[in-house]
PAPADREN-835104 format. One line per 10 residues: their letters; for each residue x, y, z of N, C-alpha, C. Coordinates in Angstrom, 3 decimals. Layout:
<rs>
a> X Y Z X Y Z X Y Z ~ ...
</rs>
This chain:
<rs>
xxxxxxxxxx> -152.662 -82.891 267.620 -151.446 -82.798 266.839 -150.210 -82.907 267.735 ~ -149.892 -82.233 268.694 -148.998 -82.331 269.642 -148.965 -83.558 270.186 ~ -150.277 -84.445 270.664 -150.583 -85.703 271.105 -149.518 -86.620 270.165 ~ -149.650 -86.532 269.040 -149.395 -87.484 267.537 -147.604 -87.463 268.291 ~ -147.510 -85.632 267.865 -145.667 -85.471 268.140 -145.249 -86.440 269.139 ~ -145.422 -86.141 270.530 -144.721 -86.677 271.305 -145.070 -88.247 271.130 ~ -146.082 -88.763 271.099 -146.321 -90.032 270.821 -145.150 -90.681 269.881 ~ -144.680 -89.819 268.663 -143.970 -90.519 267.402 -142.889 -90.425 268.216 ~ -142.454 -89.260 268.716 -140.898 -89.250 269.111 -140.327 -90.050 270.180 ~ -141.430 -90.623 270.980 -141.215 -91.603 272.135 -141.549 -93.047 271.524
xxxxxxxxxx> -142.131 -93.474 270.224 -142.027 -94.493 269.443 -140.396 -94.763 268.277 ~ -140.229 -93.184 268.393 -138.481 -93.450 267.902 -137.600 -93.585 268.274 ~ -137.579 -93.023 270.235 -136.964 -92.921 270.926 -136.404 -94.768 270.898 ~ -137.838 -95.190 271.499 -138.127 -96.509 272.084 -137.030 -97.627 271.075 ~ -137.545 -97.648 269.588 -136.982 -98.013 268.585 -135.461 -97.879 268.710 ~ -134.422 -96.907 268.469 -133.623 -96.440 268.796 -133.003 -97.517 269.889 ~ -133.144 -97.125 271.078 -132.879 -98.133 272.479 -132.780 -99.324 272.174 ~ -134.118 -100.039 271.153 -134.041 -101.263 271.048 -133.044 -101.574 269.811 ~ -132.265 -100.693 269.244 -131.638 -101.309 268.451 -130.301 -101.211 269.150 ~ -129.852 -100.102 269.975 -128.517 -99.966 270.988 -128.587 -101.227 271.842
xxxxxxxxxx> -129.659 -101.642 272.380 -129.663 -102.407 273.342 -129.029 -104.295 272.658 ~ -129.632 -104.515 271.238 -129.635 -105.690 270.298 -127.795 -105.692 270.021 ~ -127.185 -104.392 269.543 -125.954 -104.497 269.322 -125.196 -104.204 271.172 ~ -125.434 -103.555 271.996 -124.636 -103.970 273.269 -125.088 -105.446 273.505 ~ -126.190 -105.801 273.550 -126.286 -107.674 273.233 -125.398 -108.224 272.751 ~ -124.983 -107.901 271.616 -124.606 -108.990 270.459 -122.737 -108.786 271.452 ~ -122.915 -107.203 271.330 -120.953 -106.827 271.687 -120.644 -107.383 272.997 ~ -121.597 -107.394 274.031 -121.112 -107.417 275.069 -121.654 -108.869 275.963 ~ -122.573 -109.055 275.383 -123.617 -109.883 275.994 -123.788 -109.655 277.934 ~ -124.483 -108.174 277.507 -125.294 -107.669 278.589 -126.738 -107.150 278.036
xxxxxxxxxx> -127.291 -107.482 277.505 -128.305 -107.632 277.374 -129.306 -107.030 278.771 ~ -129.560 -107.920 279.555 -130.478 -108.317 280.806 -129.811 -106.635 281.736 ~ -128.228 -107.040 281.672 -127.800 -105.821 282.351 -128.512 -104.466 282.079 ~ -128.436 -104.100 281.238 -128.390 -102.770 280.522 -130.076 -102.701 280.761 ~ -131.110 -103.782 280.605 -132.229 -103.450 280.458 -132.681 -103.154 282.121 ~ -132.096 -103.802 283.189 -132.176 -103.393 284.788 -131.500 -101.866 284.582 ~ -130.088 -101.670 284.534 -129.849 -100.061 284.546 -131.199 -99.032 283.867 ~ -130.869 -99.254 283.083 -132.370 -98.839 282.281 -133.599 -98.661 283.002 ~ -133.734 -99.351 284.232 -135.232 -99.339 284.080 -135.345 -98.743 286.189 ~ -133.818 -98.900 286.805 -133.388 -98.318 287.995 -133.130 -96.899 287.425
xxxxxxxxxx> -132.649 -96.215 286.443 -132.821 -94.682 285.587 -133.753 -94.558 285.849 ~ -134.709 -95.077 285.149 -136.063 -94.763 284.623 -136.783 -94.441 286.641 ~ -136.542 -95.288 287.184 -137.438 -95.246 288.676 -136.244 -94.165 289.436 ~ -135.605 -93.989 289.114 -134.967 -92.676 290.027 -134.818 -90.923 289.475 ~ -135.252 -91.697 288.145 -135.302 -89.955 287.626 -137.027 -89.869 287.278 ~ -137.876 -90.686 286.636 -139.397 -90.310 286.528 -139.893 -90.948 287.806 ~ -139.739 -91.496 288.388 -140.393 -91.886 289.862 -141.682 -92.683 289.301 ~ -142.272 -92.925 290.019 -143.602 -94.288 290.529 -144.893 -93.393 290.168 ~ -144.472 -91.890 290.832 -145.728 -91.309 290.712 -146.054 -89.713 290.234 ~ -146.597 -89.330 289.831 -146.897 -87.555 289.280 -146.438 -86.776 290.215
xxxxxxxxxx> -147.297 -87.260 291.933 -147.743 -86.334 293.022 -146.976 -86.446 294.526 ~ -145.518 -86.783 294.174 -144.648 -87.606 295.175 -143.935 -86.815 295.429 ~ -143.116 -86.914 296.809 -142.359 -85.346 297.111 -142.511 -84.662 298.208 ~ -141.631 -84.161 298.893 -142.085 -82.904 299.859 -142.490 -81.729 299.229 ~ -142.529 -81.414 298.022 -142.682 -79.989 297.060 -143.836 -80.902 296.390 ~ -144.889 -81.494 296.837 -145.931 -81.690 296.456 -147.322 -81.399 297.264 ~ -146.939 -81.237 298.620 -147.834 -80.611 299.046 -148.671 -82.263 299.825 ~ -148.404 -83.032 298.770 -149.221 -83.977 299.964 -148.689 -84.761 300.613 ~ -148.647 -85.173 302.208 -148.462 -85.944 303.056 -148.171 -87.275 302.613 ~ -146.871 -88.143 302.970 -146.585 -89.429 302.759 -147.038 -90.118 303.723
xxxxxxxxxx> -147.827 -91.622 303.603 -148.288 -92.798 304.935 -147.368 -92.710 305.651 ~ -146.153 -92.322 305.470 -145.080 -93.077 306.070 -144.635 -91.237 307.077 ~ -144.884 -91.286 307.967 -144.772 -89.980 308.979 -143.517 -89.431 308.956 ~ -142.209 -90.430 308.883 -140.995 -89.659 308.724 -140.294 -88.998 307.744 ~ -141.328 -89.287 306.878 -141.024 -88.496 305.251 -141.826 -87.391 305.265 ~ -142.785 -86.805 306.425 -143.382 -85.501 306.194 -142.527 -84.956 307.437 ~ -143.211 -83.755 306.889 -142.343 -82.427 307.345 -143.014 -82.402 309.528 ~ -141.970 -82.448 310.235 -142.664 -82.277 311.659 -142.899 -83.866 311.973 ~ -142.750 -84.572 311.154 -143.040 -85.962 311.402 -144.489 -86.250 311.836 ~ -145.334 -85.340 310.710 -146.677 -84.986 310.857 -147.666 -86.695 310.445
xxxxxxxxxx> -148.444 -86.887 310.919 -148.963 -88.285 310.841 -150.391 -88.052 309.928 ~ -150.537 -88.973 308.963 -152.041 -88.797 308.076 -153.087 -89.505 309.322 ~ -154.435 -88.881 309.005 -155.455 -89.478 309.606 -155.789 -90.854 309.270 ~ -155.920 -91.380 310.594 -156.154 -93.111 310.218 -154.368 -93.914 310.767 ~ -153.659 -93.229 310.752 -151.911 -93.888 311.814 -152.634 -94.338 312.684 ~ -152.061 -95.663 313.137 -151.709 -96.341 314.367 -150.613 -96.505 314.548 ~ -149.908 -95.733 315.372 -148.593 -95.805 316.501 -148.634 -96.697 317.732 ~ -147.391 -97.013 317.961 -147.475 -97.587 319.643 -147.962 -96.747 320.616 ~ -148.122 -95.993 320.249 -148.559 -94.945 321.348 -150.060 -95.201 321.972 ~ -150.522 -95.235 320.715 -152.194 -95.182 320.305 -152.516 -96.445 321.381
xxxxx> -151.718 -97.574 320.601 -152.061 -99.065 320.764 -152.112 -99.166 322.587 ~ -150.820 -98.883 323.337 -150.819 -98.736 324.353 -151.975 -97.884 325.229 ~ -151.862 -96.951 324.900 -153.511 -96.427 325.688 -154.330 -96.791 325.590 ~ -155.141 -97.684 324.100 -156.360 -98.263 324.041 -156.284 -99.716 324.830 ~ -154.996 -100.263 324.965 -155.047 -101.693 326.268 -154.847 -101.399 327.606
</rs>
């Protein structure tokens, strides 16, 4: 039942948008615009992923985005590379 709710209200939401979006079309002819803002919102406030974050607890590939500039198992650094030649 709750499933149904949010499902309808994000099918009215959606609806809604697409009819704001048809009349800023028609008024402004930004169209294309509004649907990029829209969708740079959408990737800076819900993000890419659930589990992303320093307040997530898990380690990013990328070493300078963790805390200590802590490295996941499996990095190759110059460091590495240089001692193994």
């Amino acid at each position: 039942k709750c499933f149904l709710a949010k499902f309808t209200t994000i099918l009215f939401a959606l609806r809604i948008y697409y009819h704001v979006l048809l009349y800023l079309h028609d008024l402004l002819h930004a169209g294309p615009i509004i649907v990029i803002l829209t969708l740079m919102t959408l990737l800076y406030t819900i993000g890419l992923g659930d589990n992303t974050g320093a307040g997530s607890g898990i380690p990013s590939a990328y070493s300078v985005f963790n805390r200590g500039m802590r490295k996941i198992m499996g990095t190759v650094d110059g460091e590495e590379l240089a001692r193994q030649y």
